[in-house]
Every structure is written in structure tokens, then in C-alpha cells.
MARMAR-248179 format. One line per 4 residues: number of its first residue (from 1); their letters; for each residue z, y, x negated of C-alpha. Coordinates in Angstrom, 1 decimal, m for minus. Layout:
BEGIN
NUM> A> Z,Y,X  ...
END
This chain:
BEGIN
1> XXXX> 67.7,105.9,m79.4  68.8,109.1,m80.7  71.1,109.1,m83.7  74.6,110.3,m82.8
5> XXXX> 77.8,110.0,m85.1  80.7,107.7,m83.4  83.9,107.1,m84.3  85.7,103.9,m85.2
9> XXXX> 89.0,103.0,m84.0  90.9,101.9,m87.3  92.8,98.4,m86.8  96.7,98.6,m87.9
13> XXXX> 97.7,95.7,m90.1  101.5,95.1,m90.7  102.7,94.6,m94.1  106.5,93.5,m95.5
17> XXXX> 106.1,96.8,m97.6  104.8,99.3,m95.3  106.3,102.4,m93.1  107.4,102.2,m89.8
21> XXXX> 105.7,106.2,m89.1  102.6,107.0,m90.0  103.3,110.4,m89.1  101.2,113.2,m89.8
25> XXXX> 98.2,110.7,m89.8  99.0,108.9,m86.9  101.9,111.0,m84.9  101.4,108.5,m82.6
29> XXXX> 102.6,105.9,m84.4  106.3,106.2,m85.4  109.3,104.4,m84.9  107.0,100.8,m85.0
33> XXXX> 108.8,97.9,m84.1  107.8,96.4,m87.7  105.9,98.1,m90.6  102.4,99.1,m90.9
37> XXXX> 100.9,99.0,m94.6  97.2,100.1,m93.9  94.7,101.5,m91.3  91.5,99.7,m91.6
41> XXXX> 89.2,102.2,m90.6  85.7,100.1,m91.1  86.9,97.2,m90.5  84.0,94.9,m89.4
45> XXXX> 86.1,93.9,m86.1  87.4,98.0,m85.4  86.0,99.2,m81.9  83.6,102.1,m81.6
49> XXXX> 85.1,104.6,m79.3  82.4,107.1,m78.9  79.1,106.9,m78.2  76.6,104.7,m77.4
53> XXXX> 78.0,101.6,m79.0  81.8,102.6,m77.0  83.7,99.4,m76.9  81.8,97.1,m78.9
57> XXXX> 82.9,96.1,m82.8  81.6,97.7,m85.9  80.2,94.5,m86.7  78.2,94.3,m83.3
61> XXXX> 76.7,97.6,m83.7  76.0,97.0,m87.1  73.5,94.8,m86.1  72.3,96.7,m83.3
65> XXXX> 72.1,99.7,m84.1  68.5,100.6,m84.7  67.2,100.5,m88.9  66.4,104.2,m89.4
69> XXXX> 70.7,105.0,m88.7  71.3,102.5,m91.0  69.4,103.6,m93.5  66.5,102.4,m95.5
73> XXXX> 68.5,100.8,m98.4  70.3,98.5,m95.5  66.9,97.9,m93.5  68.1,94.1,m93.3
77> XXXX> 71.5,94.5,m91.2  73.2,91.8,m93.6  77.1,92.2,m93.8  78.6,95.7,m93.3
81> XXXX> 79.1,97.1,m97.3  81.9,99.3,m97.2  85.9,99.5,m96.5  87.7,102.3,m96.3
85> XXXX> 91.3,102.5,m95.4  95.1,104.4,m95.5  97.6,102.8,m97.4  101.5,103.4,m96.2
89> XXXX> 103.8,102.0,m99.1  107.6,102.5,m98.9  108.2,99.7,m101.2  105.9,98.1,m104.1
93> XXXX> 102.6,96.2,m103.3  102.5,93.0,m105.7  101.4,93.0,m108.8  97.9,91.7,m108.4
97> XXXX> 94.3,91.9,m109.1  91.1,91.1,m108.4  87.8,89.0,m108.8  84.5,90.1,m109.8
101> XXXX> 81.4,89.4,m107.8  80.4,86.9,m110.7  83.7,84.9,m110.6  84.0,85.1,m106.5
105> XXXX> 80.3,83.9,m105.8  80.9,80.9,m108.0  84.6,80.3,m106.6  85.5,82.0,m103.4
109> XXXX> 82.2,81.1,m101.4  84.2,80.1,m98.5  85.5,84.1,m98.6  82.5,85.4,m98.8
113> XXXX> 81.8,85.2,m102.3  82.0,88.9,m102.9  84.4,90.6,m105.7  86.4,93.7,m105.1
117> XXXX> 86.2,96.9,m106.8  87.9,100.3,m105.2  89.8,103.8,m106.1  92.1,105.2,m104.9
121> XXXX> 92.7,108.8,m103.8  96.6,110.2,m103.2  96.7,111.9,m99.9  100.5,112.6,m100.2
125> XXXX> 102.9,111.8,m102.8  107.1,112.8,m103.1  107.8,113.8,m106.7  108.9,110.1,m107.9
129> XXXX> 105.8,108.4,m106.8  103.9,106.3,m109.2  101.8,103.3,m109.9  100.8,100.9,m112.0
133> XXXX> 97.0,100.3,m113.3  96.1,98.4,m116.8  97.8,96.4,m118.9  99.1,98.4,m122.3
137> XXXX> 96.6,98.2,m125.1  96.8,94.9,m126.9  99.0,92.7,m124.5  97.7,89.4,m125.1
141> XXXX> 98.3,86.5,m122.6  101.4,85.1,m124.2  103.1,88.1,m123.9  102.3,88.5,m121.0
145> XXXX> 103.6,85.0,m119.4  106.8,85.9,m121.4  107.5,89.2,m119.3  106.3,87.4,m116.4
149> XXXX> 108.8,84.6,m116.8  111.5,87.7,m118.0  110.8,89.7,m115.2  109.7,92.0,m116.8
153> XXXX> 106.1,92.7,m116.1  106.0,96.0,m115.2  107.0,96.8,m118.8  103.4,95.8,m120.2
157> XXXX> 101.5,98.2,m117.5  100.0,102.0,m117.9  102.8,103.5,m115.1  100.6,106.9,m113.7
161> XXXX> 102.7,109.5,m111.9  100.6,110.5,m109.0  100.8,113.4,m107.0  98.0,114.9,m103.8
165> XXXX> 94.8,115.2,m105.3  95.2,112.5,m107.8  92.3,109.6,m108.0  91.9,106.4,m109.6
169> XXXX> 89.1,104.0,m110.1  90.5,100.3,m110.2  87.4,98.1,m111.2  87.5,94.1,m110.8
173> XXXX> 89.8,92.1,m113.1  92.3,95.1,m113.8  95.8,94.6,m112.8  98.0,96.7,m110.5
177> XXXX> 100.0,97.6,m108.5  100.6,100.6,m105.7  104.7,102.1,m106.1  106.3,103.8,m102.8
181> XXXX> 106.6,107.0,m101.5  102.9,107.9,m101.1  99.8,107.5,m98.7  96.7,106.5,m100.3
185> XXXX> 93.2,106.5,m99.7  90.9,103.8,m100.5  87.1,103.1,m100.6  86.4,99.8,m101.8
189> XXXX> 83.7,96.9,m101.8  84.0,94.9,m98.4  86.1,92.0,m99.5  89.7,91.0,m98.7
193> XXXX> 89.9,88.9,m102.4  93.7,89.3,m103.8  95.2,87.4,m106.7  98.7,87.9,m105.9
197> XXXX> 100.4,87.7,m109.4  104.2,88.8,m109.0  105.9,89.6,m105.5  109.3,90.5,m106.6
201> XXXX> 111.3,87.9,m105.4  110.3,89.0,m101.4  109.8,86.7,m99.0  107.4,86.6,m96.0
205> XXXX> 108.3,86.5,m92.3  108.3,82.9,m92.4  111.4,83.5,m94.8  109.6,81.7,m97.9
209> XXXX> 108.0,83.7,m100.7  104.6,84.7,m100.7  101.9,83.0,m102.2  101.0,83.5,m105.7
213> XXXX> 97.7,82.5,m107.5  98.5,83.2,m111.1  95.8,80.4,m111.9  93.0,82.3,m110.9
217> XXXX> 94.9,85.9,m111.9  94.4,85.1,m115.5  90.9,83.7,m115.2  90.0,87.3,m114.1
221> XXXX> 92.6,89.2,m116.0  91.2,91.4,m118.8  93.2,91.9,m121.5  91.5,94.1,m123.1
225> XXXX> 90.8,97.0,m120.5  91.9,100.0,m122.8  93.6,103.1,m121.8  93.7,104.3,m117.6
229> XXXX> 93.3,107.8,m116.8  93.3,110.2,m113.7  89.5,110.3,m112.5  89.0,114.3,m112.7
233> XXXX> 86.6,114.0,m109.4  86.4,111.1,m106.8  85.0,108.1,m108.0  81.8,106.7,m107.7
237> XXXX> 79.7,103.2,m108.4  77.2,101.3,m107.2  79.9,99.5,m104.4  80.6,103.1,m102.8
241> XXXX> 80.7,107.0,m103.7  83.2,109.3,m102.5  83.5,113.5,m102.1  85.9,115.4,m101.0
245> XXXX> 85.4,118.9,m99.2  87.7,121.9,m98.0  86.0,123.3,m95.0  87.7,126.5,m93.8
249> XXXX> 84.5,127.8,m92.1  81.3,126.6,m90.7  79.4,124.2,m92.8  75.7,122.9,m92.4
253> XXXX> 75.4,119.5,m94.0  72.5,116.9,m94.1  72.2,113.6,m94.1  70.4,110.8,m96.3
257> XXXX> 67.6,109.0,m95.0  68.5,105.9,m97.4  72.2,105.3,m96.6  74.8,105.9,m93.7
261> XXXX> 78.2,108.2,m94.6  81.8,107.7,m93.0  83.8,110.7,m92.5  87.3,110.5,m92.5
265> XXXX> 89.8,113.3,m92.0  92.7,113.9,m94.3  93.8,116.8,m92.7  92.8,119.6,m90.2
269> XXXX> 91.2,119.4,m87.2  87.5,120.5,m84.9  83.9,119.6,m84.3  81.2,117.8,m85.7
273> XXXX> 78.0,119.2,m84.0  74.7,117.8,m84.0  70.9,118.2,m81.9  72.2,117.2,m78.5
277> XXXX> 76.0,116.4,m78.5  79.1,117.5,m80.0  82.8,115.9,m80.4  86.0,116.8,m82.0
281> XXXX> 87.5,115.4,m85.0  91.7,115.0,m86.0  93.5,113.9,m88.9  93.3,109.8,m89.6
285> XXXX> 89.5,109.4,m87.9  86.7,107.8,m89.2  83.3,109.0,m88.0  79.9,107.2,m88.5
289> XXXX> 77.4,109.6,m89.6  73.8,107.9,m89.2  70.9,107.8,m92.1  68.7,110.2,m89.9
293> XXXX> 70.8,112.5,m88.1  69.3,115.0,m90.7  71.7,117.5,m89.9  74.9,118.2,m88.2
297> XXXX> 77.5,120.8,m88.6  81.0,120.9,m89.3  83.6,123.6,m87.6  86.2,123.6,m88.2
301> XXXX> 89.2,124.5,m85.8  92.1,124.5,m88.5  91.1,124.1,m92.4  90.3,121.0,m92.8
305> XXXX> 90.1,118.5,m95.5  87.5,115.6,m95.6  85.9,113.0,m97.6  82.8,111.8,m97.4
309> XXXX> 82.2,108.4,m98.3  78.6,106.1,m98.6  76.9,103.4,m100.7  74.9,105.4,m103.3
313> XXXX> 71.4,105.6,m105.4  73.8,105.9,m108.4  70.8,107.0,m110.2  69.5,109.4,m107.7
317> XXXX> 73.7,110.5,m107.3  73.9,111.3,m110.9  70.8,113.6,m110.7  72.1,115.5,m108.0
321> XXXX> 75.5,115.9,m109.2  73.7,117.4,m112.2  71.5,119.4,m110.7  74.4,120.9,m109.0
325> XXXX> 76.5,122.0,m112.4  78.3,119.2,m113.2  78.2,118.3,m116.8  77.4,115.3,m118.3
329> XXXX> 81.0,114.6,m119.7  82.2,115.3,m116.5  80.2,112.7,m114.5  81.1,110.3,m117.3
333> XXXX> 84.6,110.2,m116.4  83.3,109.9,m112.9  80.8,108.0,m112.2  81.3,104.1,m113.7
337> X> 77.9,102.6,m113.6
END
């Protein structure tokens, strides 16, 4: 089977704090009967809608799809490793957090027993948007209960004004929350694993509040994460590794024989191009680029922005970032080993 690039049809999931258009991502989808707060665009149960997998899951073709697309670090199929989404808040997430993989293989084996770490990237942002990421230095767990209790929790957090551009790397066990008025990308560990911690009084379509699990919150909380900043690059770790490129012209680009990449489109539009097929790309898409498609080209039709997004060698990804310029105090704020 020759290796083509397909691409996944994200799955919409509705959320009490999402947007009812998802306009210019989606044009498509506006004026939705209820709100949508994220496009799942690997989902392990999207469709493929291209190629030669058309119709079948991501997790289906996953398995079947033969080693060498994969790539050699996944040569056993096991569970697909990475998540990448939209995010479409016009209201607050909860304040939440999550596990580590040590603390969710002991005590979420029935959820898979895998922690979550992720970053964020702000695709689009009106002036007032923010977040919140890290506790202030030295809050201690009292004081925190007490605000809690107060209602006034978002007092002990690092707010971050966010605007396009802007990227954040939110490891396990530090606390957050996503504020309105924005659309976010996210790469992230495969895992679902929320600790919801504060919900601001909402209540779920059932008309009760949401749950909470504040128990296992502070058994993952760290208290002492130190100062947040802005990630001067997209992030990268062991979970995933993320870069972002302008194309306004032609680009050749190769592929890694040890890992997969998903594309996904920002913004822009035109074709990906490859030995014996070609397709077109649009804003919101994610594309599956196979280990050992060697190379494929990228035209586009309007300037278009994209990131591309893969498991990584961390140590083999440091050397090349280095080898390309970038200094060693940069990739320290970048790459989180």
C-alpha cells in the first residue's frame, strides 16, 4: 500500500460554555441549535474522509494501517498517542487540573491510566481575553480552601493576557483555567482526565451542578509550580511537539521515518501534493501525514498558516532545532523535557 496523507473528520462536542458559530473555522457551522466547545480533530472514533481508509475510524485505521506509515517508534499499533483539538470558549472553562501518568496508572485504571499534559496555542483572541495558569508563588493549601470557600479562587492564579500567536505549556498537576473570547489550539497527551475544581455556580443540562472532584484536585495540585510565562516558540515534550509555519509560496517538506505528523490548518487554503495523488486543504482540517511519505509539497492557494504536530525523539528534536540556529536559552524555554 502506498503511503497517502488523509484527512480526519473532527467530531463536534457540545459544551455549557461554548459558541454557537464556529465561523471562520467552520463557516459551516453557525447559528447551532446548542453550543459547541471543541473540535476533536484526532479523536480515536473521527472518520477518515480521504483516502484509502475513507469511512472507517481513526482508531480502525490505526491498526490497519500498515507499520512503516506509522512509523518505527509506534511499530506495535497500541493506543493512538496524540489529541489535537479547537477550543470555542465564550464563557470560562472550570477551574481544573489534571493527573500525571504516575497518579492516573495507580488510580484511574478504568480511564486508561494515562495523565494529561497539553499547550495551548491562541488562534484568535479580542483584546480582553485572558486565562488563568498557576497558582501565585507561595499559596499553600489553606489558603487556598479559604478562597475556594470565599469564592474567590481566581485571586490566587497567574491571570495571562493572551492575544494570536500566544502559547502556553500546561504540564500535569498545574491548575487552570481557559477565559472567553478566544479560539485555542491544543496538542495534548491522549487522555480525557479532568479534575473539575470550581464550576462557578453553573449547572449542567440536567439542571444540577456539575460534578466536582476536589479530592483528587489536591492530591495532584502542586503548590509550588513557580512563576508561568508565554512559551516564546510552540511547545514541545516527550507527549507531543508542535511548529508552526507561514507558507505563502511553494514548500518541499519531508517526512520522518520514526513518527507520523498531523496537519492542521489555521488559516488559508490549497494543496498538499505527494508521488501519485494530490488533495486540497481549508481552514479547520486535520491531515494525516504518514512516517514514509518521504516527501510531499505544500501550495499554497491563499497564505496559509499551519502547524505541524507529532510525537518527538526529544533528543534527536533538540539537536535539530539546534542545528538550525536556535539557541540553547531559547529551546529551554521551549522544549520541557
Amino acid at each position: 500500500m502506498n503511503p497517502e496523507p488523509f484527512r480526519i473528520e473532527p467530531t463536534f462536542s457540545p459544551r455549557l460554555w461554548g459558541s454557537r458559530s464556529l465561523a471562520p473555522l467552520y463557516p459551516d457551522k453557525s447559528n447551532l441549535a446548542e453550543p459547541i466547545g471543541e473540535a476533536w480533530l484526532s479523536d480515536v472514533q473521527c472518520r477518515i474522509a480521504t483516502g484509502s481508509f475513507t469511512g472507517i475510524t481513526l482508531a480502525d485505521a490505526w491498526r490497519e494501517m500498515p507499520v512503516e506509515w506509522r512509523g518505527t517508534t509506534f511499530a506495535q499499533p497500541g493506543d493512538f498517542p496524540l489529541l489535537a483539538k479547537f477550543i470555542f470558549p465564550t464563557d470560562k472553562l472550570s477551574v481544573q487540573v489534571h493527573p500525571d501518568d504516575a497518579y492516573a496508572a495507580e488510580h484511574e485504571k478504568a480511564a486508561g491510566g494515562r495523565g494529561k499534559t497539553e499547550m495551548w496555542h491562541i488562534v484568535a483572541a479580542k483584546p480582553d481575553a485572558s486565562l488563568l495558569l498557576g497558582l501565585k508563588p507561595n499559596t499553600t493549601k489553606g489558603a487556598f480552601l479559604a478562597a475556594l470557600e470565599n469564592h474567590t479562587l481566581e485571586n490566587l492564579f497567574q491571570r495571562h493576557a493572551v492575544a494570536a500567536g500566544d502559547t502556553f505549556f500546561v504540564p500535569a498537576r498545574i491548575q487552570h483555567t481557559i477565559g472567553a473570547s478566544m479560539v485555542v489550539f491544543e496538542a495534548q497527551e491522549y487522555s480525557d482526565l479532568t479534575y473539575r475544581v470550581y464550576d462557578y455556580g453553573r449547572v449542567g443540562p440536567s439542571g444540577k451542578p456539575r460534578e466536582l472532584h476536589l479530592e483528587k484536585a489536591l492530591a495532584v495540585t502542586n503548590f509550588s509550580g513557580g512563576i508561568v510565562e508565554k512559551v516564546p516558540r510552540l511547545a514541545a515534550c516527550s507527549y507531543f511537539a508542535t511548529e508552526r509555519a507561514e507558507y505563502a509560496g511553494l514548500c518541499d517538506c519531508s517526512t520522518n521515518k520514526s513518527r507520523f505528523e498531523l496537519l492542521v490548518v489555521l488559516g488559508g487554503s490549497g494543496q498538499i501534493r505527494w508521488t501519485g495523488g494530490d488533495a486540497t486543504y481549508a481552514p479547520g482540517e486535520c491531515w494525516f501525514i504518514p512516517a514514509n511519505l518521504d516527501v510531499f509539497v505544500i501550495q499554497p492557494l491563499r497564505e496559509s498558516s499551519i502547524i505541524r504536530t507529532y510525537v518527538p525523539d526529544l533528543a534527536a528534536a533538540k539537536k535539530r532545532w539546534q542545528d538550525a540556529g536556535i539557541s540553547p536559552d531559547a529551546l529551554s524555554h521551549t522544549v520541557f523535557d
